[in-house]
C-alpha positions, 0 to 999 in steps of 0.5 A, a space after each residue: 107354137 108361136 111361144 117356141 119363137 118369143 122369149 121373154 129375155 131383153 133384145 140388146 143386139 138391136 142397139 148399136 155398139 161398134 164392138 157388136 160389130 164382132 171380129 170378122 177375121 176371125 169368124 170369117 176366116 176362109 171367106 174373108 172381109 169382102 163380099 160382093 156389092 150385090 150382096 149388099 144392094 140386095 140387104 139395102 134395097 129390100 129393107 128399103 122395100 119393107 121400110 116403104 111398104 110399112 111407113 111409106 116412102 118418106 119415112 123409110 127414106 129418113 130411116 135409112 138417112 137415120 141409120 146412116 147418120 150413125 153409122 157416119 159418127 160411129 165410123 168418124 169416132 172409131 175410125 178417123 182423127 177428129 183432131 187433124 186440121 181439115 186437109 188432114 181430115 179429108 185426106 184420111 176421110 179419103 183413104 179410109 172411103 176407098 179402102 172401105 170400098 165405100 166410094 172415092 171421095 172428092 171436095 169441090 167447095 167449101 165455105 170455111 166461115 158458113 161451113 157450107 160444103 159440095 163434095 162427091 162420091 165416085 163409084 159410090 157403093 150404094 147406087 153406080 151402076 143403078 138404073 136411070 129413075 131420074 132420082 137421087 137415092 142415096 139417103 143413107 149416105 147423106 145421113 152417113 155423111 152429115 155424121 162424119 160431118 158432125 163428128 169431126 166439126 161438132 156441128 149439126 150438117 143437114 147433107 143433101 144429095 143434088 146429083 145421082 147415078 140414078 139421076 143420070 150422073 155419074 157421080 153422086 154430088 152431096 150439099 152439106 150446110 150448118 143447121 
């Protein structure tokens, strides 16, 4: 029975490639683009469980900073001009986070000559409204960060977050420097 389930054909919709993505008007034209953030959280935190479970904790949390890595460069390359100068940039950065629905995005350092950088994310999708844990949860978003970072400077960004919803803030604060 368990041959009926296995095929002996390559697996190619595993590897990520933006146009993998499909057209979403058109496949989903009476329900829209849009679904609910629980929709969402429920995806995110039970493969979050099923990585944990399988890897333990610290593993599963850099797979998910992993995946969120290149889901930032796929989203800078395709979607942003990596040429802009930086205020141009942030500001598209900006835009393009909130009409996504993804966070409202805001600069509060930066250190041109070390690139060292704190931002935050308002409303973030991945944890406002979460539970206090007294924890910061968002690692798909430093590895979605830390790509876009990478992305538009060339450089290799190590982003941490300091401050969560979850951790009883009410923005997610992230720390950016050069590796």
């Amino acid at each position: 029975m368990d041959n009926v389930f296995k095929s002996n054909e390559p697996v190619t919709h595993n590897v990520f490639r933006w146009e993998n993505l499909g057209d979403i008007k058109e496949g989903r034209g009476d329900l829209g683009e849009e679904m609910p953030v629980l929709v969402y959280r429920l995806m995110q935190f039970t493969m979050l469980d099923v990585l944990t479970k399988n890897y333990g904790s610290d593993q599963a949390n850099q797979l998910f900073r992993d995946a969120g890595y290149l889901a930032g460069t796929e989203l800078a390359r395709q979607s942003l001009d990596l040429t802009a100068d930086l205020d141009s940039f942030i500001a598209q950065l900006q835009k393009t986070l909130e009409d996504l629905k993804i966070g409202i995005l805001r600069m509060e350092a930066f250190d041109p000559e070390s690139g060292e950088l704190v931002l935050t994310v308002g409303q973030d999708l991945d944890c406002s409204g979460l539970p206090i844990t007294n924890e910061t949860v968002c690692d798909y978003d430093e590895g979605f960060i830390a790509g876009i970072l990478e992305a538009y400077t060339g450089k290799h960004y190590k982003v941490r977050e300091i401050d969560c919803w979850a951790s009883g803030d009410r923005v997610c604060r992230f720390k950016g420097v050069v590796e």
